[in-house]
C-alpha positions, 0 to 999 in steps of 0.5 A: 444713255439707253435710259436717256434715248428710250425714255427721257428725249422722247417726254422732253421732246413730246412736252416741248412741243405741247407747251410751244403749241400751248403758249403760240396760242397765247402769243398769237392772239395777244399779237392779235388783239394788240397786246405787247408780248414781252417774254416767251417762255418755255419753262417757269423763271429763273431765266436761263438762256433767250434772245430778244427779237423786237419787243419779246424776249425769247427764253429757256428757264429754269423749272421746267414745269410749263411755260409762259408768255408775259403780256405787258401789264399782266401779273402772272407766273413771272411774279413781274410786280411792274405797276401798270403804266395804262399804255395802249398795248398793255393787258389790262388796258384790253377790253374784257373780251380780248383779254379773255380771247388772249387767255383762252387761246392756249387751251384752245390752241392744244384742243386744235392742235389734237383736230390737227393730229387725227386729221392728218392721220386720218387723211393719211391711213383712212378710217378702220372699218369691219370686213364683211362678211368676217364680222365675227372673225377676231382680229386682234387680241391684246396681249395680258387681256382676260381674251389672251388669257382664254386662248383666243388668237387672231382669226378665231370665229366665235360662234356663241356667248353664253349659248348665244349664237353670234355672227355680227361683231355689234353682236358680240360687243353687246354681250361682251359689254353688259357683262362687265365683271360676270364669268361668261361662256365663249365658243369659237372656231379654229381651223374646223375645230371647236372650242370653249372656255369662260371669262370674265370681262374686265370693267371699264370704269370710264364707259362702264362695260365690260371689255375682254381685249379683242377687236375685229378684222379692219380694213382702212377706208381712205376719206377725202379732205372734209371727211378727214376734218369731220372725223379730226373734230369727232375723234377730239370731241370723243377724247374730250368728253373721255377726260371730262369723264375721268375728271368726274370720276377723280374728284368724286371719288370714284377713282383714287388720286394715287391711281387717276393722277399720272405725273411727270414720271409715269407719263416719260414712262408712257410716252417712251413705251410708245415710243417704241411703237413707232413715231405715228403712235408717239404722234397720237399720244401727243395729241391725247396728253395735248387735250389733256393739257389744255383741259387742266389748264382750264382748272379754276386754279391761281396761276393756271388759265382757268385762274386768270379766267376767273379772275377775270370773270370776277372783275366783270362783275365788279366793273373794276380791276383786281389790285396788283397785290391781290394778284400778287397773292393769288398768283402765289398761293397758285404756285405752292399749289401747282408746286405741292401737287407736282410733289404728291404725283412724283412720289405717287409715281415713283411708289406706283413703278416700284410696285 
């Protein structure tokens, strides 16, 4: 039960409502544009349990995997192989550019529900600022970091880096930052005593620096209504382009899949261990795994957005509509894709926790 409360209801909880925002994106604009919603769906078929309200079924199915929202006339993950009737509210009777809208609206959808999330926490807690004139005073040391396994404590003022006298923080992060990977000397005050020590600064692969675990002393900053907007549009930008980062680093081989993939299991691991900071950090790890979904689904992959994209990015070219049967086909080579990859990052999770 312990195991269930920790771990399980909070991924059950944070997933739900990922893929509510992600398929309300598709759901809302389709209504939008004119386009016939016949199922909502949390979870892929079989259908388990839902009720009908007007024209949309309202359902819970079997894998729960994703989710999806059936547009009328779409072939899509429901594996629905209706023919076309060339009703007016059907998807495929949509100009191109209101089927692509309705498509791209659940990425799009996850990427604005982060805006929303570092908006509303930065309206409500303001924006971290150094406190002068501390400006080489540490604030924080992170626990298992090369800084913590120095003996550097909070309050601590460095004074030196590698015989560099530092009194700026940006001074201290400069060094500290092109240092990656290479033994460096450190002398810091405490309470009128000196002292010294070296360390290595572990490398960060995604910004190519070299970190050590510390932070400065912070004050919050309270900022008004736009501020807080502004900054909710950066800080998504700044994850964003992290991502597009560490996909590069991924399918160049920079990175490892069995290290760079996270599945299903070591992201529930994830999120309860945040969980256990409290409810603000589990809302900021849902904002993150929220662009990180919107973005893979963005992947030019059959039965992903990024798939029916392509597809329609094909028959724009064309001038005409791919057959059903085509469809048909790549819709499920996309699945035993999707399903092949959840098999890889299960295991590679399970063999990652066991180590």
């Amino acid at each position: 039960m312990d195991f269930i409360l920790t771990y399980i209801l909070p991924f059950a909880l944070t997933l739900g409502v990922l893929i509510l925002v992600h398929e309300l994106g598709h759901f809302t604009v389709a209504k939008l544009v004119g386009i016939r919603v016949e199922r909502f769906s949390i979870g892929f078929p079989p259908r388990l349990v839902g009720k009908k309200l007007g024209e949309t079924d309202y359902c819970i199915s079997a894998v729960p995997l994703g989710g999806y929202v059936k547009m009328a006339g779409m072939v899509d993950e429901s594996m629905d192989q209706d023919g076309l009737k060339g009703e007016p509210w059907e998807f495929m009777s949509k100009p191109l550019w209101a089927r692509f809208l309705a498509i791209f609206a659940g990425p799009a959808f996850n990427v604005l529900f982060a805006v929303l999330v570092f908006t509303v926490s930065i309206m409500s807690t303001g924006i971290e600022r150094p406190v002068e004139p501390t400006f080489s005073i540490v604030g924080t040391v992170i626990e298992g970091q090369p800084a913590d396994k120095l003996g550097l404590e909070e309050g601590d003022r460095i004074v030196a880096i590698n015989g560099q006298e530092v009194t700026k923080w940006e001074e201290i992060v400069q060094i500290i930052h092109a240092h990656p990977e290479e033994e460096i000397t450190i002398r810091w005050e405490r309470d009128g005593k000196m002292f010294s020590g070296t360390v290595t600064p572990r490398l960060d692969k995604l910004n190519d620096v070299g970190l050590i675990g510390i932070s400065p002393v912070t004050t919050q900053r309270s900022v008004g209504f736009f501020a807080a907007i502004g900054y909710g549009f950066k800080s998504t930008y700044n994850l964003t382009a992290l991502m597009f980062k560490s996909f590069g680093m991924l399918f160049s081989g920079e990175v490892s899949a069995k290290e760079g993939l996270a599945g299903p299991v070591r992201i529930a691991k994830m999120t309860g261990e945040t969980a256990k900071s409290g409810l603000s950090s589990l809302v900021m790890f849902a904002a993150l795994l929220s662009v990180n979904l919107g973005l893979i689904n963005l992947f030019p992959i059959p039965a992903l957005d990024g798939g029916h994209l392509v597809m329609l990015a094909v028959e724009g070219v064309i001038r005409k509509p791919l057959s059903t049967r085509v469809k048909m086909i790549i819709q499920q080579i996309g699945l035993a894709l999707l399903f092949a990859l959840m098999i890889f990052v299960v295991f590679n999770d399970v063999i990652n926790i066991l180590k």
